[in-house]
DSSP file (Angstrom, degrees, kcal/mol; ACC not computed):
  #  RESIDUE AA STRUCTURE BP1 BP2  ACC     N-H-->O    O-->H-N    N-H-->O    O-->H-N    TCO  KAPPA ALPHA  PHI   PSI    X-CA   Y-CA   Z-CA
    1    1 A X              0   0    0      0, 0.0     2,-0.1     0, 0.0     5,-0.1   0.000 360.0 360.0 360.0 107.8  -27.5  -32.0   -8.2
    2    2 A X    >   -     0   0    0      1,-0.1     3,-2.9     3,-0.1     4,-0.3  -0.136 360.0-122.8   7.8  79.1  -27.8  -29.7  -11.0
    3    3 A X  G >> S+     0   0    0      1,-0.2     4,-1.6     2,-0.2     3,-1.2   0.749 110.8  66.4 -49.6  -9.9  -24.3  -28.4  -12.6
    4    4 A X  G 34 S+     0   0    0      1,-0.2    -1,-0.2     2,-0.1    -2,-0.1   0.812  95.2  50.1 -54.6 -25.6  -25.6  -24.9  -11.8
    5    5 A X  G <4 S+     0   0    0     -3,-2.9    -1,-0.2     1,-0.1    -2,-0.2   0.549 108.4  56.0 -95.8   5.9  -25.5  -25.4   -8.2
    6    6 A X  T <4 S+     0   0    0     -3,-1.2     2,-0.4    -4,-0.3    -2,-0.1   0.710  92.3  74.8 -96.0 -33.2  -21.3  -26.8   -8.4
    7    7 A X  S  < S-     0   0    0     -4,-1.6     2,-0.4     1,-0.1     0, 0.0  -0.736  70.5-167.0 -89.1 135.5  -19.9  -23.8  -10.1
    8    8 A X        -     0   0    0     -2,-0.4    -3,-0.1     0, 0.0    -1,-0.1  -0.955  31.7-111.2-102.3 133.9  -19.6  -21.0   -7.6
    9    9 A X        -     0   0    0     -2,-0.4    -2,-0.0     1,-0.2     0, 0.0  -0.141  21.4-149.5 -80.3 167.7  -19.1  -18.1   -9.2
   10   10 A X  S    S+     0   0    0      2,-0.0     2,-0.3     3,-0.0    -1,-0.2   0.785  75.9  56.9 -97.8 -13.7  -15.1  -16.2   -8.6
   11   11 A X  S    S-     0   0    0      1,-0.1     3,-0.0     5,-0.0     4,-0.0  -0.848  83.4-121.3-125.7 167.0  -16.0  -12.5   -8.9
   12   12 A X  S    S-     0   0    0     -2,-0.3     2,-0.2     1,-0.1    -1,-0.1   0.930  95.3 -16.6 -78.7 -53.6  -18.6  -10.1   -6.9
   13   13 A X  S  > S-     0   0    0     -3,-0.1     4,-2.0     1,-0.1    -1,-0.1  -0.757  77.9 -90.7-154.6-158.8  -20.5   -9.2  -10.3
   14   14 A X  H  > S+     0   0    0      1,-0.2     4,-1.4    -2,-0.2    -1,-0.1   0.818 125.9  60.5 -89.0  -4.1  -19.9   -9.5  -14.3
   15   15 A X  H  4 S+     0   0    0      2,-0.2     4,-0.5     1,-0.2    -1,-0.2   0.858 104.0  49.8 -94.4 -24.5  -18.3   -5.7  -14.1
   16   16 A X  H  > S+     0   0    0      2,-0.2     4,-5.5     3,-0.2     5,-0.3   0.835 113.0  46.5 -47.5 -50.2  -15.4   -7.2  -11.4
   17   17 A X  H  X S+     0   0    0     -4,-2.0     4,-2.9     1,-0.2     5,-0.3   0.992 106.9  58.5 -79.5 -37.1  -14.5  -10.1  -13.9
   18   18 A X  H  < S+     0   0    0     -4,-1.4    -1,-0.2     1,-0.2     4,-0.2   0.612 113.7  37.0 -48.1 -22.3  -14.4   -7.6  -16.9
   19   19 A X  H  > S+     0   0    0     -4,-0.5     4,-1.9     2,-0.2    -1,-0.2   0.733 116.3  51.9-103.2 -25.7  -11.5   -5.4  -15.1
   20   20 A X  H  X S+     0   0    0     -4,-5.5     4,-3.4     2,-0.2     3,-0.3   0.970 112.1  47.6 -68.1 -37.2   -9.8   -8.6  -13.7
   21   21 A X  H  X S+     0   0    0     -4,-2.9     4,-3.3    -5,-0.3     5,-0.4   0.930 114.9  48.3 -51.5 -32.5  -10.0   -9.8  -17.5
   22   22 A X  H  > S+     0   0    0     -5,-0.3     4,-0.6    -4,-0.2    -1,-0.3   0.836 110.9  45.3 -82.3 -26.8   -8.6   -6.4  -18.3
   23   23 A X  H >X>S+     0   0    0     -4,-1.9     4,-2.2    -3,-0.3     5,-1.0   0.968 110.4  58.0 -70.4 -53.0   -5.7   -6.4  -15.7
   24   24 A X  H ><5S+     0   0    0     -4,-3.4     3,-3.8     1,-0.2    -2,-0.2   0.824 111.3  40.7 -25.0 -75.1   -4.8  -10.0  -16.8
   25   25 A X  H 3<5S+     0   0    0     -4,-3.3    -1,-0.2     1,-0.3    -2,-0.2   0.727 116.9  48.5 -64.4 -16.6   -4.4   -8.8  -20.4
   26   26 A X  H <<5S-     0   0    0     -4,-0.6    -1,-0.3    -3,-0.5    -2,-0.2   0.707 103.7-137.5 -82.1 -20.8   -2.5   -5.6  -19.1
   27   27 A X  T <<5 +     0   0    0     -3,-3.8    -3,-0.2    -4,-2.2    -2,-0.1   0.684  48.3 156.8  58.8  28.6   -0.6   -7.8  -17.1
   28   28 A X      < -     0   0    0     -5,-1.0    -1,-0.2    -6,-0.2    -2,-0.1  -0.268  46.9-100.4 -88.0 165.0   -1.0   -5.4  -14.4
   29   29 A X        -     0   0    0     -3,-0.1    -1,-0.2    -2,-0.1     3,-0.1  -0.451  45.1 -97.8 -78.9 171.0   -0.6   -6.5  -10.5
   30   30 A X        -     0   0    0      1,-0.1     2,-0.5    -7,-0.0    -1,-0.0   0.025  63.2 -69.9 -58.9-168.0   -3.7   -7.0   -8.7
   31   31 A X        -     0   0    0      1,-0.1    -1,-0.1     0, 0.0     3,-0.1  -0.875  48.7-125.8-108.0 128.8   -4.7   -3.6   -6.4
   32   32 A X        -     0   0    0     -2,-0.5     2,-0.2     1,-0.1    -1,-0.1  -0.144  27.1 -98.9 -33.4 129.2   -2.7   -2.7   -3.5
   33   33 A X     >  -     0   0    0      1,-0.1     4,-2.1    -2,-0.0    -1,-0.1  -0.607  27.6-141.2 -54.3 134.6   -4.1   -2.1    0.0
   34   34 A X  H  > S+     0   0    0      1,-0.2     4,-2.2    -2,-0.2     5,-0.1   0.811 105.0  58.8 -77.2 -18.3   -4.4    1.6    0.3
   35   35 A X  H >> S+     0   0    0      1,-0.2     3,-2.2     2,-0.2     4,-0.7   0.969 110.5  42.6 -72.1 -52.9   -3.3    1.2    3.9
   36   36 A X  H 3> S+     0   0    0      1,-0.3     4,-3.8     2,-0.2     5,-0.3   0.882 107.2  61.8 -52.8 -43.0    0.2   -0.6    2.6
   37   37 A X  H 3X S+     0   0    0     -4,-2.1     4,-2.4     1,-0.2     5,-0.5   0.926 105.2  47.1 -63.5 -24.4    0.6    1.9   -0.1
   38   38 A X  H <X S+     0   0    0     -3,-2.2     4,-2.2    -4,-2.2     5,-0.2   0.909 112.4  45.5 -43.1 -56.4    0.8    4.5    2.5
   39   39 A X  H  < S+     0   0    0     -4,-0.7     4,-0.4     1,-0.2    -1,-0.2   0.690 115.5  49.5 -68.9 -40.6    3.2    2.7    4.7
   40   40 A X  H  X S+     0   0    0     -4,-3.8     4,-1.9     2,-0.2    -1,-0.2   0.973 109.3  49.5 -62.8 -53.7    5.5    1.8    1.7
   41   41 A X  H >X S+     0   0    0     -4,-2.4     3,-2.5    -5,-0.3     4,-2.2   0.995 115.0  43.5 -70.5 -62.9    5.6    5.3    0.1
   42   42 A X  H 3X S+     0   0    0     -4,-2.2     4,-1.1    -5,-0.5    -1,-0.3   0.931 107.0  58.0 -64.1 -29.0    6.6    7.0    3.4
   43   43 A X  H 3> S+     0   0    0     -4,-0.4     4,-4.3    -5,-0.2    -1,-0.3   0.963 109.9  47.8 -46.4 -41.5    9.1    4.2    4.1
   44   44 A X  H <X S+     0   0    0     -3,-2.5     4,-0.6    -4,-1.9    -2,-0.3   0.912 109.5  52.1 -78.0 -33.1   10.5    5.5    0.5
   45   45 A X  H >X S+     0   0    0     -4,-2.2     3,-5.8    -5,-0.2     4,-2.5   0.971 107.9  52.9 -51.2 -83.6   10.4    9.2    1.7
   46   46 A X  H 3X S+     0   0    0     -4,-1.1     4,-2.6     1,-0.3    -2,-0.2   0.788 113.0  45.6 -14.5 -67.9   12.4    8.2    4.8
   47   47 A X  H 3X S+     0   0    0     -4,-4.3     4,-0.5    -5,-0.3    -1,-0.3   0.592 108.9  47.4 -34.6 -29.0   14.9    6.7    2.6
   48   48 A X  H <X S+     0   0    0     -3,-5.8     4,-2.2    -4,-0.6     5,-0.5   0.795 114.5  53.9-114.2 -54.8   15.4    9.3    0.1
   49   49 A X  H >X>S+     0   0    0     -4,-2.5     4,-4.2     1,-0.3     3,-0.9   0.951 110.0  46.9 -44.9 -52.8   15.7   11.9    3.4
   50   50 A X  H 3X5S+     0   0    0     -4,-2.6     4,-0.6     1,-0.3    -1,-0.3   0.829 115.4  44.4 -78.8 -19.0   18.5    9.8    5.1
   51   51 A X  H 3<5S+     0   0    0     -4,-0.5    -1,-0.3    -3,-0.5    -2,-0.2   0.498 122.2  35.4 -98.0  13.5   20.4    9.5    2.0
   52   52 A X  H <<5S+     0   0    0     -4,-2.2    -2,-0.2    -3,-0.9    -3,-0.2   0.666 139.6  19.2-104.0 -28.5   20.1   13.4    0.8
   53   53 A X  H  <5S-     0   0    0     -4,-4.2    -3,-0.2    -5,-0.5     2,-0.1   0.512 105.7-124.8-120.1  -5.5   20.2   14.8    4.4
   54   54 A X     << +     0   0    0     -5,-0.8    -1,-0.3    -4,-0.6     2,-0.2  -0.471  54.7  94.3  81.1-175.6   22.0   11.7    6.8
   55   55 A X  S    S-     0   0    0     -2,-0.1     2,-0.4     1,-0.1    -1,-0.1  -0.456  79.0 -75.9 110.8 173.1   20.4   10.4    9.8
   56   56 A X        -     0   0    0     17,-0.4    17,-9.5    -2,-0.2     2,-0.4  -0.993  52.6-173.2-119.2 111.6   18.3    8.0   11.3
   57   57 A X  E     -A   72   0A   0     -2,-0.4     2,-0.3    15,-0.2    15,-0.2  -0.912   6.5-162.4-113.0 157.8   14.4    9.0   10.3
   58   58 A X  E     -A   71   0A   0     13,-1.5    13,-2.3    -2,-0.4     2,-0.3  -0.812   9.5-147.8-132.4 172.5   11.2    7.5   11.6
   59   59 A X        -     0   0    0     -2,-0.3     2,-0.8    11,-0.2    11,-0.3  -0.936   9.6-170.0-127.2  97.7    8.0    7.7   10.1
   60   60 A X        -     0   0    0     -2,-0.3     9,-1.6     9,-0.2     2,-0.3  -0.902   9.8-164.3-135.9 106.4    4.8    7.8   12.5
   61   61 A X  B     -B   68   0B   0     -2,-0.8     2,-0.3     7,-0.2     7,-0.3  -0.859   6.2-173.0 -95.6 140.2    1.3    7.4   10.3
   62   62 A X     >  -     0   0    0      5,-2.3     4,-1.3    -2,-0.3     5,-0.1  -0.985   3.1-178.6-136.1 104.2   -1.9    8.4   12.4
   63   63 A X  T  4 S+     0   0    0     -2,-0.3     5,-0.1     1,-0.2    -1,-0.0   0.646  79.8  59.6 -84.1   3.1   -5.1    7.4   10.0
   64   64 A X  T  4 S+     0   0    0      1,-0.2    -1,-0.2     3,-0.1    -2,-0.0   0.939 116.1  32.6 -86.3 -28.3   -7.6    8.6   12.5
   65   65 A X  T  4 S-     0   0    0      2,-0.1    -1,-0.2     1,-0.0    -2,-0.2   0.735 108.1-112.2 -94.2  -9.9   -6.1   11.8   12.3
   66   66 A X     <  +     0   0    0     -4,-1.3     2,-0.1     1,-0.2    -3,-0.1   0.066  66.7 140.1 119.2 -41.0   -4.9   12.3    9.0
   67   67 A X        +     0   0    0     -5,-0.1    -5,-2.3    -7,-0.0     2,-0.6  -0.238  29.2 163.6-178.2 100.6   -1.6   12.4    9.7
   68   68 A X  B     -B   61   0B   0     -7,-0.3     2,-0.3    -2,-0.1    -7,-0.2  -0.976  18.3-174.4-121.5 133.5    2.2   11.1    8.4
   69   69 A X        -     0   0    0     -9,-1.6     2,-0.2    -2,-0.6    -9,-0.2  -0.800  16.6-164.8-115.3 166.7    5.1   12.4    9.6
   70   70 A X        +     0   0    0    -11,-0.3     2,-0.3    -2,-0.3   -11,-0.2  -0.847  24.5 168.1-151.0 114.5    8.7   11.9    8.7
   71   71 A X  E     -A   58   0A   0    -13,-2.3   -13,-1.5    -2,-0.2     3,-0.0  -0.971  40.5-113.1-170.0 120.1   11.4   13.1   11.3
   72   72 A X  E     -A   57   0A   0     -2,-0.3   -15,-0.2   -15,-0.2     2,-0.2  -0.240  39.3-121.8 -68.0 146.0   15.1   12.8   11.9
   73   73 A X        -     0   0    0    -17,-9.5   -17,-0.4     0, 0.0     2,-0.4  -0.546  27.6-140.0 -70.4 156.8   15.5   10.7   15.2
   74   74 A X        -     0   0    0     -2,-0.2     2,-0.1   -19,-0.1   -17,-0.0  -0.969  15.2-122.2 -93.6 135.0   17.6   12.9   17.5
   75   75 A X    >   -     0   0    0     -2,-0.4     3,-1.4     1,-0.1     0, 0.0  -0.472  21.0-114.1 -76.6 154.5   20.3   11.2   19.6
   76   76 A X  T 3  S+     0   0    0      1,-0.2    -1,-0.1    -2,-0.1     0, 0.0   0.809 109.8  60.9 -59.4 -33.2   20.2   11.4   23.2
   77   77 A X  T 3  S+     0   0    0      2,-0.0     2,-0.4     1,-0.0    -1,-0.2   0.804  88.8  85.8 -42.5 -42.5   23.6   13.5   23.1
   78   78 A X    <         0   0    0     -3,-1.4    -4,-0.1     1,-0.1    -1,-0.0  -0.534 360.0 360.0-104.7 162.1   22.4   16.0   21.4
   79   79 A X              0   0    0     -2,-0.4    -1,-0.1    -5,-0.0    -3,-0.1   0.494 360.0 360.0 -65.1 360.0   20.5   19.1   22.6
């Protein structure tokens, strides 16, 4: 067999391996799933709300609709 048919090649086309060469040397991470970056950043919202305002907040992303919220929990006590 032919070494052409052993190497399989690692990237989709030559313009893929020219930006991975370029993150390597940038030493930048690979790219984030957009769906995680969502999830993360509105986790960090949540955060930043319960320690400027108190609370318990939850966070409810809806991608079909468009849709993050961020919203103090209410306890059952109160009205």
């Amino acid at each position: 067999m032919a070494i052409r048919h052993q190497i399989k090649a690692r990237y989709r086309s030559r313009n893929d391996e020219i930006v991975a060469g370029l993150r390597d040397a940038a030493h930048a991470a690979a790219p984030l799933d957009p769906m995680m970056v969502v999830k993360r950043k509105a986790a960090e919202i949540s955060t930043a709300m319960a320690l400027l305002h108190g609370g318990d907040w939850r966070v409810q992303i809806d991608h079909q609709e468009g849709l993050v919220l961020i919203v103090r929990r209410r306890h059952r006590g109160n009205p």
